[in-house]
Each structure stands twice: as C-alpha cells, then as structure tokens.
C-alpha positions as CSV (number, residue, x, y, z in Angstrom):
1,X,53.9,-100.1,-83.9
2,X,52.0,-98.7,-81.2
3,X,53.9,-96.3,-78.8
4,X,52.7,-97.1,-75.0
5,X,53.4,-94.8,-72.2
6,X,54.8,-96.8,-69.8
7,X,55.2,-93.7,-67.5
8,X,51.5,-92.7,-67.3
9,X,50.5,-96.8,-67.6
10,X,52.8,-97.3,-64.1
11,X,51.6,-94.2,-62.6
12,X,47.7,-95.1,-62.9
13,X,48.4,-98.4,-62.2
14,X,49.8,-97.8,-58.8
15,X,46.9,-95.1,-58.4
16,X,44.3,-97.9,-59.2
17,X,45.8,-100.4,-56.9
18,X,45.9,-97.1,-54.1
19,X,43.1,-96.3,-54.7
20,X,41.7,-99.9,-54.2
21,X,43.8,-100.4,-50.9
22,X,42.0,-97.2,-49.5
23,X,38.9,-98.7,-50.1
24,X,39.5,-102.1,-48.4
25,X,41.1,-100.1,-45.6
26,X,37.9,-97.9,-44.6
27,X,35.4,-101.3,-45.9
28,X,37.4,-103.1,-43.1
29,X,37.4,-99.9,-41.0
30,X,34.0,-99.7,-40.9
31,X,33.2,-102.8,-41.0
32,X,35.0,-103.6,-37.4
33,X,33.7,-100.7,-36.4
34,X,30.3,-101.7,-36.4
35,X,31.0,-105.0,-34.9
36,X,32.7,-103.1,-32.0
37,X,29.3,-101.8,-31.5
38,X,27.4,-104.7,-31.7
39,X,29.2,-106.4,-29.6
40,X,29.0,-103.4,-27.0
41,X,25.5,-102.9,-27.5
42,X,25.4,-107.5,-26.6
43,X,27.6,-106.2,-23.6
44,X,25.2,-104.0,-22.7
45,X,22.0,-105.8,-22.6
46,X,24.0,-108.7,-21.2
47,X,24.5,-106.3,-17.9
48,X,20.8,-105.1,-18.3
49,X,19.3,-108.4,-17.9
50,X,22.0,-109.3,-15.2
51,X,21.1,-105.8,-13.2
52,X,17.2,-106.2,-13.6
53,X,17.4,-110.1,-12.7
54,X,18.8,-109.1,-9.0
55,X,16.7,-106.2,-8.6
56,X,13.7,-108.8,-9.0
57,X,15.0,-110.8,-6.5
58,X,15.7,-107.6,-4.1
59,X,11.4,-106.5,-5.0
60,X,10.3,-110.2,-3.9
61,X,12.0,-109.5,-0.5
62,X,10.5,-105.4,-0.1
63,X,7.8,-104.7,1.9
64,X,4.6,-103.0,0.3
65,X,6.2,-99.5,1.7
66,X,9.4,-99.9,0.2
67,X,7.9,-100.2,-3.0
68,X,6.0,-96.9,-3.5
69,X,7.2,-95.0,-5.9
70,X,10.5,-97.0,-6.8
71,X,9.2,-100.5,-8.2
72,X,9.1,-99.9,-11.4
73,X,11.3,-101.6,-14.2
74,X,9.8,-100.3,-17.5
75,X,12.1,-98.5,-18.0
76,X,14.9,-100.5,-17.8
77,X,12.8,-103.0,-20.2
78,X,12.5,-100.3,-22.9
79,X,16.3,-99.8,-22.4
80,X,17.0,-104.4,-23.3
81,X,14.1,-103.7,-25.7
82,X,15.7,-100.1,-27.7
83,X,19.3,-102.1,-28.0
84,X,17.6,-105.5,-29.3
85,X,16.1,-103.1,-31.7
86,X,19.2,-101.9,-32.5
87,X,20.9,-105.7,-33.1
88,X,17.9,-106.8,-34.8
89,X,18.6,-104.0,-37.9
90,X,22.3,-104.7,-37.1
91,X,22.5,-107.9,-37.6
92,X,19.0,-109.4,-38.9
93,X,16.2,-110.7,-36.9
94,X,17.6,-114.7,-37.8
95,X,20.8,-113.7,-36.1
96,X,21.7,-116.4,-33.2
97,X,22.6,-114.0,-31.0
98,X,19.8,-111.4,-31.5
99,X,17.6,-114.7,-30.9
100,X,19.5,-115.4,-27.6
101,X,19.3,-112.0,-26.8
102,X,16.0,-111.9,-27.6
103,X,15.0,-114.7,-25.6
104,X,16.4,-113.9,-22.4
105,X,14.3,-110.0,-23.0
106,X,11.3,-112.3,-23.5
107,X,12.0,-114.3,-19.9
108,X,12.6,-110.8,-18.3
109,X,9.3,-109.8,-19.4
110,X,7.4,-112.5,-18.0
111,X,9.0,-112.4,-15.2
112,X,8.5,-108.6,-14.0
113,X,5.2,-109.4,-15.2
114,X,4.4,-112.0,-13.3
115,X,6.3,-109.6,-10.5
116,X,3.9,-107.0,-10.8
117,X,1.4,-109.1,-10.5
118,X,2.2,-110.5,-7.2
119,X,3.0,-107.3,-6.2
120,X,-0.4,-105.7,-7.1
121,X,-2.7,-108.8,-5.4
122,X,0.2,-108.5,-2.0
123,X,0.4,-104.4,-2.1
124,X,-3.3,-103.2,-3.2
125,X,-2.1,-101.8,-6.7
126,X,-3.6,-101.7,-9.7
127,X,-0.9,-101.8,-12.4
128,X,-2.6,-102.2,-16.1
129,X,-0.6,-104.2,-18.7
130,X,-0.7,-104.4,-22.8
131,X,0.9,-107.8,-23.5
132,X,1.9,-107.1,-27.5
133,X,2.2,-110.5,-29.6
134,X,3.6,-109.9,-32.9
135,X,5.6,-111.9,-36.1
136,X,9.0,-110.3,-37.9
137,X,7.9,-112.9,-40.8
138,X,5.5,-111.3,-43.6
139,X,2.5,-112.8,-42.2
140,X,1.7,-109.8,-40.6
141,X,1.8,-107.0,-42.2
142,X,0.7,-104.7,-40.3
143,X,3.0,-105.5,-37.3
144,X,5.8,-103.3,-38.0
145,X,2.8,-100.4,-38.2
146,X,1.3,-101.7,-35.2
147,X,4.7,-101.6,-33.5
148,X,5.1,-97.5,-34.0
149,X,1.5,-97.1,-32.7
150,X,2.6,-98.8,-29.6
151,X,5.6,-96.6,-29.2
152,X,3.7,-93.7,-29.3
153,X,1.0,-95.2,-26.6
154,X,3.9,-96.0,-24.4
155,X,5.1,-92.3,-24.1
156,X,1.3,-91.3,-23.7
157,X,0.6,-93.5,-21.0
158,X,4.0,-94.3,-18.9
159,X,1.8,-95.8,-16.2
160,X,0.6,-98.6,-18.5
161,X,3.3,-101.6,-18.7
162,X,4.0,-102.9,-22.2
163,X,5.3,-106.2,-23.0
164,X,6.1,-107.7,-26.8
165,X,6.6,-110.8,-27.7
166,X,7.5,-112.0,-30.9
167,X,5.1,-114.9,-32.0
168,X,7.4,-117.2,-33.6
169,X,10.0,-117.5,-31.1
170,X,11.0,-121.1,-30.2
171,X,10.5,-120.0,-26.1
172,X,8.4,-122.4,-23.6
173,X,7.3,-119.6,-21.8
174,X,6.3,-117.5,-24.6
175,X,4.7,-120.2,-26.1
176,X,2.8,-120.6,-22.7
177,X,1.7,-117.2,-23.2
178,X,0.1,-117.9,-26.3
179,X,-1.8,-120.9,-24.9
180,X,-2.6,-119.3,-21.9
181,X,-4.4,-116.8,-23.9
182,X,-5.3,-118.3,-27.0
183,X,-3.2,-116.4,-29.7
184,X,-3.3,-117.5,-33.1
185,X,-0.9,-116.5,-35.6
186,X,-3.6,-115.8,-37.9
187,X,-5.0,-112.8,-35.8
188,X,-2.0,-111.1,-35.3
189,X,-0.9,-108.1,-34.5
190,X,-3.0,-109.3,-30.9
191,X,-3.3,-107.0,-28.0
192,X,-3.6,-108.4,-24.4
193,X,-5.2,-105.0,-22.5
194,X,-5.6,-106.1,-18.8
195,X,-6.5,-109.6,-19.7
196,X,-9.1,-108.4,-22.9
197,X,-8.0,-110.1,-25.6
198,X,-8.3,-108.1,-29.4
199,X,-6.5,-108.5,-32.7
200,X,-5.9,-106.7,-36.0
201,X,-4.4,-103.0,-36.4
202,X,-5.5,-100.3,-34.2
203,X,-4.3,-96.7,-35.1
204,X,-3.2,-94.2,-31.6
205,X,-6.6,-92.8,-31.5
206,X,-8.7,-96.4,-31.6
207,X,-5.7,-98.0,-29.4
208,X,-5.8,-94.7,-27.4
209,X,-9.7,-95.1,-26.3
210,X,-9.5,-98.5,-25.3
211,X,-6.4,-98.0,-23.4
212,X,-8.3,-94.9,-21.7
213,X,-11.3,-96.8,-20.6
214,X,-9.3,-99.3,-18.6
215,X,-7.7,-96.4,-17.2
216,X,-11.0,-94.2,-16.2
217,X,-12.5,-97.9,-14.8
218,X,-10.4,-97.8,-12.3
C-alpha cells in the first residue's frame, strides 16, 4: 500500500493553482496594459490629424508673410507617422484600425502636399519633396531597409518634405498617386525626388547625392 502525503500533495497543489493565478493576473495585467496604450496612442493620432486638418484650413487663408518661417507641418506628420509606427508593431499592419489610421495619415499627406504646393507657386518658394511608395507585403524586400535609409535622410535634410505611402492600400487618392506617376509594384521601393521618378534600393550616401543635387540646383 502506498503511503501518500496528503499534507505536502495539498500544499503544492494550492501553490500550483497560486502560482498559476499569478500568472493569469500579470498576462491580463499586461495585456490591458498594452491596450491602454494603443488605444491612447489611436487617441492621439486621432487629435493629430484633427489639429493639423484646421491648421490647413487656417494656411489656405494666410498671407505669403504670415507664412515665413511658421508653415511648416513635417513635423507634426512625423509625429501621425512615429505613432502609426508604433500601432503597426502593436497590433500588425492588417489591423482595421491601423488601416483606418493609416488611411486618414495617407489623406493628410496629400493634402499638405498639395498645400505646399499651392503655397510655393502663390508665395515664391521652393519647397523640395521625396514622395516614398513602398509595400509591408514580401514583395519588397528591400523596403523595410529602404525605410531606415529614409529616416536617416530626413534628420540630414529637415528642409526636404517626406511623404510614404504604402503601395497596397485600398485609398483613391493614393491610388491616384500611383497613376499620376506611374508606380508599379514591381519597381518598388520608388522614390518620387521633386517630380524625378527612380526605383530600387539606394543606400544614405547614393540617396544622399541625389537629394544634394536638387538641393545645390536651386
């Protein structure tokens, strides 16, 4: 007959089932935590996009005077464009409301684009533009490469105004873009440098040089 401990049995038992509670506690802990964030970080961008449509609307009405020096919205793109980022490793790129997000970044691009332009033919400036066209699906490769080279040309040259655009999303505007300038999914990563089209992977120093010559031309 076998002699069982029923002492120690109950004792690491209830440590087991403990043990296990603790674990569902801080999985659940952490688990809302991070949705807290998320949804802040949606929040956030939400009030972004809501701030930077009525400051588009206040630039439309300023005189070319008003606008020296204080017309810029970069950096409140690159601020959308950080917390998208952010969702997009959060929750996955297939995420509906990283795609909402997403598309509503994509709109704001065009649209201080399409600002800037108006503002540069109306004012006598002579802003330069990359307009980035890229695919989160594995037919490009060299995209997510391509994306830190374009971080790093960004901080090098804060007078040149970036936009990216993600190839495959299901946008009329976006997909206006690509007609408009005759991107192919096939050639991608494609650069748009101050309407001079050019595809495939370009390191800082080649992306560097032709971003410098636009500069020096003018």
């Amino acid at each position: 007959m076998i002699n069982v401990d029923w002492k120690k049995f109950i004792i690491t038992f209830f440590i087991t089932i403990s043990l296990f509670a603790v674990g569902i506690f801080f999985g659940n802990y952490l688990s809302n935590r991070k949705i807290n964030q998320v949804k802040n970080t949606q929040d956030k961008i939400s009030i972004d996009i809501l701030s930077s449509e009525t400051r588009f609307a206040l630039l439309k009405q300023s005189s070319c005077e008003d606008l020296k020096g204080d017309f810029i919205l970069s950096d409140e793109l690159t601020s959308v464009g950080s917390r998208l980022d952010f969702l997009e490793a959060t929750l996955g790129v297939e995420n509906e409301d990283v795609t909402s997000l997403k598309k509503y970044y994509s709109i704001l691009e065009i649209r201080d684009y399409l600002l800037m332009r108006e503002i540069s033919t109306r004012c006598g400036l002579i802003p330069h533009f990359i307009l980035y066209f890229y695919s989160m699906k594995n037919d490009c490769p060299d995209c997510s490469k391509q994306w830190y080279v374009l971080t790093e040309i960004r901080n090098k040259y804060p007078e040149l105004r970036v936009y990216t655009f993600d190839y495959n999303i299901n946008l009329s505007a976006v997909r206006s873009l690509l007609q408009i300038f005759k991107i192919k999914n096939t050639k991608l990563p494609t650069f748009v440098l101050d309407d001079v089209l050019f595809s495939g992977f370009y390191g800082v120093n080649d992306l560097s040089t032709r971003v410098q010559k636009v500069l020096v031309k003018n």
